[in-house]
Backbone bond lengths (Angstrom), bond angles and torsions (degrees), N, CA, C in turn:
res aa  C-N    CA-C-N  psi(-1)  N-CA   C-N-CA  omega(-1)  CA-C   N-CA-C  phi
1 X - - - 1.455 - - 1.535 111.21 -
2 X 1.737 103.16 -38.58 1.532 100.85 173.99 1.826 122.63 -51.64
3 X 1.163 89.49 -25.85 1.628 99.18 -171.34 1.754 110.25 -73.03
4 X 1.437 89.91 -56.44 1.964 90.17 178.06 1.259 104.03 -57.57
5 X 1.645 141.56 -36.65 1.224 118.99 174.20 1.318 110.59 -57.97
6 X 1.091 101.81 -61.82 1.845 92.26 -164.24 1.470 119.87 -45.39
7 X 1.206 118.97 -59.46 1.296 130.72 158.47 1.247 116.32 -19.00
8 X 1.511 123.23 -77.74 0.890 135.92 150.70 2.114 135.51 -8.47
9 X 1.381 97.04 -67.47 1.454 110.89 146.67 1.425 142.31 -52.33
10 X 1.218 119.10 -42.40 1.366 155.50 122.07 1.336 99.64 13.94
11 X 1.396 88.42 -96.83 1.803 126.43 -179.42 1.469 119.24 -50.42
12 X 1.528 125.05 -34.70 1.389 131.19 158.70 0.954 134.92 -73.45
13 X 1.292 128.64 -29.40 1.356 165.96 158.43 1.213 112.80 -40.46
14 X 1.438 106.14 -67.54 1.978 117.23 -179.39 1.720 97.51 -81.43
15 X 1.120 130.94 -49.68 1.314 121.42 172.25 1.481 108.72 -33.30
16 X 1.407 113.72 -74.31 1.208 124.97 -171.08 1.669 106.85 -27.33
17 X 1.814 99.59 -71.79 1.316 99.51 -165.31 1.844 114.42 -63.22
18 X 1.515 102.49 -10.97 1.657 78.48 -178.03 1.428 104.77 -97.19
19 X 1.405 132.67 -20.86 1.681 127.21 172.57 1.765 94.37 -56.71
20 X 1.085 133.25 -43.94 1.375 131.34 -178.92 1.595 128.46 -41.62
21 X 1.841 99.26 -50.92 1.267 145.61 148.35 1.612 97.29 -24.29
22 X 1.299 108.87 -92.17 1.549 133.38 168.65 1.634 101.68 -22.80
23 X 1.180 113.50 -69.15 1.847 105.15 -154.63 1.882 87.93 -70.03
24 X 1.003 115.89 -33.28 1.907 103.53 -149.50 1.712 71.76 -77.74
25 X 1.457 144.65 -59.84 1.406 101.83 -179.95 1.249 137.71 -64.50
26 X 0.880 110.16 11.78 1.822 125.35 176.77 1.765 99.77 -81.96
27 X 1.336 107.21 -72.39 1.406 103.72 162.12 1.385 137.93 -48.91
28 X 1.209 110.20 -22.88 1.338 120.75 150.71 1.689 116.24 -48.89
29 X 1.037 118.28 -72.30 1.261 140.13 165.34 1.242 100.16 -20.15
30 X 1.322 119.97 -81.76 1.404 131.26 -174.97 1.873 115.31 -29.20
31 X 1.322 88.96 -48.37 1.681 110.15 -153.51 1.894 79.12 -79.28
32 X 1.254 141.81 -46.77 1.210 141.09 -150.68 1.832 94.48 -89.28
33 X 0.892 120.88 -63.31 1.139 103.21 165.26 1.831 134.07 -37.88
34 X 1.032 100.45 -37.63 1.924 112.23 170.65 1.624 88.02 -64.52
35 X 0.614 118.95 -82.33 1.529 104.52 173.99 1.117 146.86 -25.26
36 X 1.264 127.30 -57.98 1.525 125.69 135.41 1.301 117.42 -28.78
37 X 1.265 112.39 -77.13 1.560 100.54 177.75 1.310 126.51 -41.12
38 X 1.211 109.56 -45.30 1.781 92.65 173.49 1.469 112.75 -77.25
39 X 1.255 130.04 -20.81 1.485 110.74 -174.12 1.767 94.01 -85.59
40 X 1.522 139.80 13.72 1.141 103.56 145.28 1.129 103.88 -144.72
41 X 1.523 109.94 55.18 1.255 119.40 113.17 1.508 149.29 -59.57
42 X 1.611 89.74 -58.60 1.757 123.91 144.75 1.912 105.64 -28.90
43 X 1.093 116.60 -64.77 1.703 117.94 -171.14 1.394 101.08 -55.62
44 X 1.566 117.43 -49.50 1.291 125.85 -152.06 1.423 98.98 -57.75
45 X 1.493 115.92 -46.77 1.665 129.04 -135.82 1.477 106.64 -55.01
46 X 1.200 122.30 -169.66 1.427 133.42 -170.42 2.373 93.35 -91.49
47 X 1.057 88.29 142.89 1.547 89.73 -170.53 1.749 106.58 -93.03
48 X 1.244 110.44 137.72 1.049 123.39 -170.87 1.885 118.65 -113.41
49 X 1.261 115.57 -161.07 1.558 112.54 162.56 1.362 148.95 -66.96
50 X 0.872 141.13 138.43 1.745 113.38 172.36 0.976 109.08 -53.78
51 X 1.284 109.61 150.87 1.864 130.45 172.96 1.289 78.20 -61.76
52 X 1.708 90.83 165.95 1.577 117.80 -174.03 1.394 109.83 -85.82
53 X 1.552 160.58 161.97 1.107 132.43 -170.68 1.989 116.96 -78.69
54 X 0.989 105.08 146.39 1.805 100.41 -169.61 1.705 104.54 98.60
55 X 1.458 133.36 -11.82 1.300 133.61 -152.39 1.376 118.07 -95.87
56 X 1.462 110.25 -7.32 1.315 132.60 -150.60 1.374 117.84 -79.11
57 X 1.173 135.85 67.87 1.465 134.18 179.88 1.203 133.45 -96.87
58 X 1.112 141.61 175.05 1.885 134.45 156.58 1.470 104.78 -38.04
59 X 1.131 116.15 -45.48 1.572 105.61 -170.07 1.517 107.72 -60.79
60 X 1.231 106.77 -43.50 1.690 103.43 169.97 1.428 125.63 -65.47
61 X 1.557 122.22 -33.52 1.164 139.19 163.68 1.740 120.95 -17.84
62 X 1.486 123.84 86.25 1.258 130.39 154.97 2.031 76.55 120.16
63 X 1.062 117.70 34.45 1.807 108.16 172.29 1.529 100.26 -79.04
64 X 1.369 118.35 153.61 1.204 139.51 163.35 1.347 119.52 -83.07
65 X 1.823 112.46 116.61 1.234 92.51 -177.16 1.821 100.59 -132.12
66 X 1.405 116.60 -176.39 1.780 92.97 174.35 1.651 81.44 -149.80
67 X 1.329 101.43 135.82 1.780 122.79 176.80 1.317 105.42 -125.68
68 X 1.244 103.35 161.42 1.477 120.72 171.85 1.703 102.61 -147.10
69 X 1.513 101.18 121.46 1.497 105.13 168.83 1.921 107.98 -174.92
70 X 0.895 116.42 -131.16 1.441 123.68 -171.59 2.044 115.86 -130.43
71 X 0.812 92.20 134.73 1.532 116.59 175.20 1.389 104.10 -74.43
72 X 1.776 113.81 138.45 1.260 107.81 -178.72 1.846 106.18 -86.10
73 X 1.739 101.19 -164.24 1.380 83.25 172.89 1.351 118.42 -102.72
74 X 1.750 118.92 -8.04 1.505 116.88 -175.60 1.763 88.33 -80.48
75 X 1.304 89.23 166.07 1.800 114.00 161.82 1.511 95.36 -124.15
76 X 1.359 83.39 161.29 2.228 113.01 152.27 1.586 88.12 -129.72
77 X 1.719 78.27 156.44 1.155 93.42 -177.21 1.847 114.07 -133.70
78 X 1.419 115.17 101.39 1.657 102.94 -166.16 1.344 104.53 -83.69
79 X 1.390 129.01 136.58 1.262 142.49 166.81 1.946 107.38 -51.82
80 X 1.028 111.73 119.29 1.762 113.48 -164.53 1.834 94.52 -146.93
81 X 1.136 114.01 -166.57 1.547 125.72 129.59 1.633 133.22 -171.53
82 X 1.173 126.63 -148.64 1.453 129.31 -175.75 1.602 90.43 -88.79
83 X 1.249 105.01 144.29 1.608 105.67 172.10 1.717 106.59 -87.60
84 X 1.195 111.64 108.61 1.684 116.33 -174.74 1.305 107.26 90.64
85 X 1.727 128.79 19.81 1.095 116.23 170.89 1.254 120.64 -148.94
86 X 1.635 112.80 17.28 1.367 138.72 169.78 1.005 120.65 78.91
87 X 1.545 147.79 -155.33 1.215 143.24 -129.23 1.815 100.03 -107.82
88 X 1.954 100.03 142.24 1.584 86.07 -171.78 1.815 86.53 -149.05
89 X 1.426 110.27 -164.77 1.425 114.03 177.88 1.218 120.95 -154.14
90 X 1.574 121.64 120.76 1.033 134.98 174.89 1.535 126.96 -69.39
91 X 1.617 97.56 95.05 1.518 102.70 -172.83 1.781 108.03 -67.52
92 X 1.291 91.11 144.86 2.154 101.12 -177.83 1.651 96.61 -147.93
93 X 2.070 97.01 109.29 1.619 75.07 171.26 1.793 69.88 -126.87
94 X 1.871 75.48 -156.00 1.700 99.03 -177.04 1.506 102.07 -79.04
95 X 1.574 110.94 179.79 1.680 112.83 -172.13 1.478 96.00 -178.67
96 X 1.711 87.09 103.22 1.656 105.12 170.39 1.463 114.47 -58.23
97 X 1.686 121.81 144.56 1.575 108.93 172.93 1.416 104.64 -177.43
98 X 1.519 133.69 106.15 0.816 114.41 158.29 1.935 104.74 102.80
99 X 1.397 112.84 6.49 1.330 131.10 -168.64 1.770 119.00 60.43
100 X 1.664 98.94 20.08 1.647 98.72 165.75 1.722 101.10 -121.05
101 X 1.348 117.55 -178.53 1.229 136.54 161.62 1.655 126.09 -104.97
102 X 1.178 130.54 115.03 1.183 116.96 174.33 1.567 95.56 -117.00
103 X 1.430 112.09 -179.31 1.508 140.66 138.88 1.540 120.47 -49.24
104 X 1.111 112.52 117.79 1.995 108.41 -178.17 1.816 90.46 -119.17
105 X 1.290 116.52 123.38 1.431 117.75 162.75 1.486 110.81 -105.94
106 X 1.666 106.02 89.98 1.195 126.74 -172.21 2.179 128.63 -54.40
107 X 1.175 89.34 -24.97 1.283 100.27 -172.94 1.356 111.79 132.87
108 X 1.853 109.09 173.43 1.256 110.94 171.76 1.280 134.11 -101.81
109 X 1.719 143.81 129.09 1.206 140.13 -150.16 1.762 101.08 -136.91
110 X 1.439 103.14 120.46 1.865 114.92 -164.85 1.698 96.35 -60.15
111 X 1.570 84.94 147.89 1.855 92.12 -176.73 1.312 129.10 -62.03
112 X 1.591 124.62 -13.61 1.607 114.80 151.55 1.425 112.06 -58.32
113 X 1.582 145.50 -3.67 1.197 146.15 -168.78 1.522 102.17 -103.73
114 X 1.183 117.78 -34.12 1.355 129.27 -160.39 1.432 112.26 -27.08
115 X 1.369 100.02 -64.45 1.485 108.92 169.35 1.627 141.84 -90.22
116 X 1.287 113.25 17.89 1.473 138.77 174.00 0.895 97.68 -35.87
117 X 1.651 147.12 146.88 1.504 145.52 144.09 1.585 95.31 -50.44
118 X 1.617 102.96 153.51 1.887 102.69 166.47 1.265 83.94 -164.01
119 X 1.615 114.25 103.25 1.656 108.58 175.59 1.254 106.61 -77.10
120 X 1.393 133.76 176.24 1.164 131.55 176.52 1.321 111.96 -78.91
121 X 1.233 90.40 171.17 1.898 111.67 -153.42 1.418 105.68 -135.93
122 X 1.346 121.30 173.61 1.588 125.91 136.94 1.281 116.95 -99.93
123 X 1.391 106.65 169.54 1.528 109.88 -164.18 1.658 101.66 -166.76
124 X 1.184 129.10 124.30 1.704 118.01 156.09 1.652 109.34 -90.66
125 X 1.088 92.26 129.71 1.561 101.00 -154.19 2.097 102.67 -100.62
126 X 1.302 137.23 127.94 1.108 114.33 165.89 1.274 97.91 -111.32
127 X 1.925 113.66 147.12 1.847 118.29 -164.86 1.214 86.33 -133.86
128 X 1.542 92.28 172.18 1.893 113.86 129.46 1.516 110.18 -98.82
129 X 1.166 129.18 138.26 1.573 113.62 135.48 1.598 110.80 -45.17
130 X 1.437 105.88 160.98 1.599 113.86 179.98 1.694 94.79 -171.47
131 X 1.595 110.40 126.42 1.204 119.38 167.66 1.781 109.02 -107.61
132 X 1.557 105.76 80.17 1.347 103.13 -173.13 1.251 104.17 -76.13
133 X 1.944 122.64 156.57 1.561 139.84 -156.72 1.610 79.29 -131.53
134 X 1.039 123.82 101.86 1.738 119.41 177.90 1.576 93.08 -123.15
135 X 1.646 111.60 -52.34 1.545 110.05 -162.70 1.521 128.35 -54.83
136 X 1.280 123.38 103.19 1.017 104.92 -178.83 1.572 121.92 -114.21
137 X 1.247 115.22 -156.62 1.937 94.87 -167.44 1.296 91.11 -99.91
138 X 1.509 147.05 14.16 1.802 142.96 146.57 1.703 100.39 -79.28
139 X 1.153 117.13 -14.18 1.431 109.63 -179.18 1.428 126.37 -54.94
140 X 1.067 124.64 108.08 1.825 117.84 167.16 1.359 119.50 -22.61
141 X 1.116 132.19 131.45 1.812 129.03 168.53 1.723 97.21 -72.59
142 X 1.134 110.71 144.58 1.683 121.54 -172.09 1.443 100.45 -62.44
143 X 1.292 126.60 137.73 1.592 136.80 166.14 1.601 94.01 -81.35
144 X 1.694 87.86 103.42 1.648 74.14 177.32 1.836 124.39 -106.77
145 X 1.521 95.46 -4.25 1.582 131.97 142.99 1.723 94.12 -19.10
146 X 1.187 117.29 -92.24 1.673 134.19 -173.72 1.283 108.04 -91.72
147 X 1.580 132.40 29.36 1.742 127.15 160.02 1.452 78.64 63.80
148 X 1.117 152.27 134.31 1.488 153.20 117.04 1.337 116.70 -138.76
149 X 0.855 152.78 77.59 1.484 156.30 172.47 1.634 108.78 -63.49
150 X 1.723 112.62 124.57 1.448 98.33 168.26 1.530 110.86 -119.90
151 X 1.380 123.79 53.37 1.548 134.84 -173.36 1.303 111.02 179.60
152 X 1.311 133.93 122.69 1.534 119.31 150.57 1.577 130.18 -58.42
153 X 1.531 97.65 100.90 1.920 114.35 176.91 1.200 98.84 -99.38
154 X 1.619 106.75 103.81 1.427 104.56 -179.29 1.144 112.47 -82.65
155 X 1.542 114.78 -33.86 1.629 116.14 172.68 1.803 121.01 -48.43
156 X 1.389 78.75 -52.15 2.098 93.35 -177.03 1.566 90.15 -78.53
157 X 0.896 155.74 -31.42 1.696 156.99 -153.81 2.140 84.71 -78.83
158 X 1.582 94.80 -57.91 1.533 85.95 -151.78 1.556 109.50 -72.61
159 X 2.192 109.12 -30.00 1.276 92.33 164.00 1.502 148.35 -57.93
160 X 1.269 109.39 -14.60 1.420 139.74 -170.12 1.622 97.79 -75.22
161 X 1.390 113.06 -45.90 1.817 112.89 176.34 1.122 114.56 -110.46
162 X 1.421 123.62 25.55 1.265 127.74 157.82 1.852 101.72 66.87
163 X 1.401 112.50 35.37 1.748 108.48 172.81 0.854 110.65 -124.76
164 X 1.393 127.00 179.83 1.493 141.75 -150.42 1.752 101.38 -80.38
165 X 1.329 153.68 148.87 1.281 130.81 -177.67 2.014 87.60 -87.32
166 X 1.038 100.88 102.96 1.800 119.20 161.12 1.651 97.30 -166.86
167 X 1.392 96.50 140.96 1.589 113.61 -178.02 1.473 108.61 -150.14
168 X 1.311 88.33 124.43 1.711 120.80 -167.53 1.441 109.03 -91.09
169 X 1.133 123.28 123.50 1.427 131.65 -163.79 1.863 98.81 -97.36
170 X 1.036 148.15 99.92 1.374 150.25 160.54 1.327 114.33 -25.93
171 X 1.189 133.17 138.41 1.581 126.13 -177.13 1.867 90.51 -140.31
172 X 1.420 101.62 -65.29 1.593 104.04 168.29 0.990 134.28 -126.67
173 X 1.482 141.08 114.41 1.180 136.40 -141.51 1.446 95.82 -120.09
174 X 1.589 121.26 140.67 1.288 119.67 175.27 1.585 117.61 -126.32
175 X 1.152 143.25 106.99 1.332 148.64 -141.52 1.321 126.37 103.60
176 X 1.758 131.37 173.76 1.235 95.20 -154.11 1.504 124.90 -75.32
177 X 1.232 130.39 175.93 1.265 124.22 -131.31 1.901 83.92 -126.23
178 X 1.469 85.05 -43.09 1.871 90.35 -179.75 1.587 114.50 73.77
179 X 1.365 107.59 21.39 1.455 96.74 177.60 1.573 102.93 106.22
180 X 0.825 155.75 -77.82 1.203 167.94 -2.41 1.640 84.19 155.86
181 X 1.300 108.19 136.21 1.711 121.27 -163.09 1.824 99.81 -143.16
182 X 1.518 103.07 105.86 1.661 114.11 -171.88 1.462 91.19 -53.83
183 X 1.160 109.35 169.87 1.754 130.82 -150.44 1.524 99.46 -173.04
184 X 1.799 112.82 65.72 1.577 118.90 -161.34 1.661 97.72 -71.86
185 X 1.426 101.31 153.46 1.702 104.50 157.88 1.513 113.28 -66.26
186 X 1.381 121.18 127.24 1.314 133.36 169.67 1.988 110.39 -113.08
187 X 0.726 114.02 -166.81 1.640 141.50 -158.84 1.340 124.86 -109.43
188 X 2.024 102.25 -23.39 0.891 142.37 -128.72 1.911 100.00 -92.59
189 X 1.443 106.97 -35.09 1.504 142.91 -144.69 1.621 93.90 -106.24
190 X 1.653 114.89 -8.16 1.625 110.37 -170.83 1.302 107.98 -70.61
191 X 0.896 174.73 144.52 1.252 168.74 125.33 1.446 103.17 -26.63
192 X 1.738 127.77 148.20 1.356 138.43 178.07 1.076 109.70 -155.05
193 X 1.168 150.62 41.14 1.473 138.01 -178.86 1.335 114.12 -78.54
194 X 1.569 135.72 1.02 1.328 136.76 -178.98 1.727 121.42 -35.81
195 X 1.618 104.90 -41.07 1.377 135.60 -160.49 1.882 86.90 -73.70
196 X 1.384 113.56 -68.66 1.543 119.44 175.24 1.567 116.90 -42.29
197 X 1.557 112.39 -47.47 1.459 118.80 -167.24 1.976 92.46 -69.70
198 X 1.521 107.90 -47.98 1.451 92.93 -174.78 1.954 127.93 -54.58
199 X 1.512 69.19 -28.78 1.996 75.43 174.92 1.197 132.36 -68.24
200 X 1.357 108.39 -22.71 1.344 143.58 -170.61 1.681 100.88 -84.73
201 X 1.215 137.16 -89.68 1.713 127.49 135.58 1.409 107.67 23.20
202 X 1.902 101.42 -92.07 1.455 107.18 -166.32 1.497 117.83 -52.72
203 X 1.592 128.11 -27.38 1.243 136.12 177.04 1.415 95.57 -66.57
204 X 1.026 151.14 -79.99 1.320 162.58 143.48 1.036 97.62 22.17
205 X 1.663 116.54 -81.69 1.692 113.05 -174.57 1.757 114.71 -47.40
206 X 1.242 112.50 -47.92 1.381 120.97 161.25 1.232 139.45 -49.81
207 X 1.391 128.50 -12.17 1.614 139.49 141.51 1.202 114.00 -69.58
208 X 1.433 104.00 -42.49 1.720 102.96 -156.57 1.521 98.00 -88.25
209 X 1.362 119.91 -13.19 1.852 108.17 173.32 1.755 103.54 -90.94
210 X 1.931 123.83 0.52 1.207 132.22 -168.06 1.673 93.79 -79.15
211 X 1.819 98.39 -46.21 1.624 111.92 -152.14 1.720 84.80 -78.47
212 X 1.459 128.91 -47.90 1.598 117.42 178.12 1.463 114.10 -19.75
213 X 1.678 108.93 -83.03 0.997 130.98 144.27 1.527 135.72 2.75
214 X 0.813 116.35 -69.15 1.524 123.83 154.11 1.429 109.92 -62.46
215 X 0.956 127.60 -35.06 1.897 133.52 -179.51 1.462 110.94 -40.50
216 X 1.728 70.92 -50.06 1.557 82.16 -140.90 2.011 111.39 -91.97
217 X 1.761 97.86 5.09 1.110 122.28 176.99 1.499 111.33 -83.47
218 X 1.311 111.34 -49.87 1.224 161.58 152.08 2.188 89.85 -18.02
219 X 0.763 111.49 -79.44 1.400 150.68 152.45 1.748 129.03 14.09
220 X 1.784 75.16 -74.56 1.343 117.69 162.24 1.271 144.18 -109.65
221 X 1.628 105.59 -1.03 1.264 113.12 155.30 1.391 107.90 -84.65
222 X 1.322 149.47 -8.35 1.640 149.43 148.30 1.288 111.73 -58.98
223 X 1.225 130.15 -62.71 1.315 135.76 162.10 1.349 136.48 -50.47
224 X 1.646 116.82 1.81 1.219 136.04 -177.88 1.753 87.21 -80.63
């Protein structure tokens, strides 16, 4: 009898904790999705001003804004590419407008382009702001020898062109374009696996009430 309890306990016990496992990523899920939805909501919205300088927070994070002014003449260039069409680069320069400087992340242009002359231009630009967190401490330091950037450093990005650290993501660009193909912030890039991790759990609970089961069969065919 000692045995079917334990077994028994065992078996409820680990079930328990992994269906548990299961729902809190379910709720996870839930909560990550509200999120998504509002940040493209946030993209969708009607576009407004730049924050004031110093103003710049998550709450502003993925705002819609639309400028019109001039392109500087340096570029950066982040190592990126075409999805299914290999390696490309995300031009980021400065962009006069309005008597400030920001960051304009113009789009992406394939690596025979990389180095094209593209003097500056005007442009009315429609964005998001975006305070992307890419850099991390496995990150490459930028070859700046050959323009290569492998992270958006908006701080080091903006000291480098002398602009404000805010960086404007291109969505629609009107004027010339120079090659250069907008590459908008989407929603798309969030990570979600909650839905997978819960299944993964619930399978879990479902072996481990298989192996009970067998235990406890296991069990009683000795005790026969």
């Amino acid at each position: 009898m000692r045995r079917y309890l334990f077994a028994l306990i065992l078996g409820l016990s680990g079930c328990a904790i992994l269906v548990e496992l299961g729902l809190w990523q379910l709720r996870r899920l839930e909560w990550k999705q509200a999120v998504i939805a509002r940040i493209e909501a946030q993209i969708a919205a009607e576009p407004g001003p730049l924050p004031a300088p110093g103003e710049t927070s998550e709450a502003t994070k993925y705002a819609p804004v639309r400028l019109t002014g001039t392109t500087g003449a340096q570029e950066l260039h982040m190592l990126s590419g075409y999805k299914g069409q290999g390696p490309a680069y995300e031009v980021i320069t400065s962009f006069q407008t309005g008597g400030r400087t920001v960051l304009l992340e113009r789009g992406l242009v394939a690596e025979v382009d990389k180095d094209v002359a593209r003097p500056p231009v005007e442009l009315t630009v429609l964005g998001n702001l975006h305070w992307p967190l890419e850099r991390t401490s496995s990150t490459p330091e930028p070859d700046l020898s050959r323009n290569i950037w492998f992270a958006r450093d908006v701080p080091a990005m903006a000291a480098l062109l002398g602009a404000e650290p805010i960086l404007v993501v291109a969505r629609e660009v009107t004027g010339d374009e120079q090659a250069i193909s907008p590459f908008p912030v989407t929603a798309e890039g969030i990570p979600n696996d909650h839905l997978n991790y819960a299944i993964t759990w619930f399978s879990l609970a479902a072996v481990w009430a298989g192996m009970t089961v067998y235990l406890l069969w296991r069990i009683r065919r000795r005790t026969m």
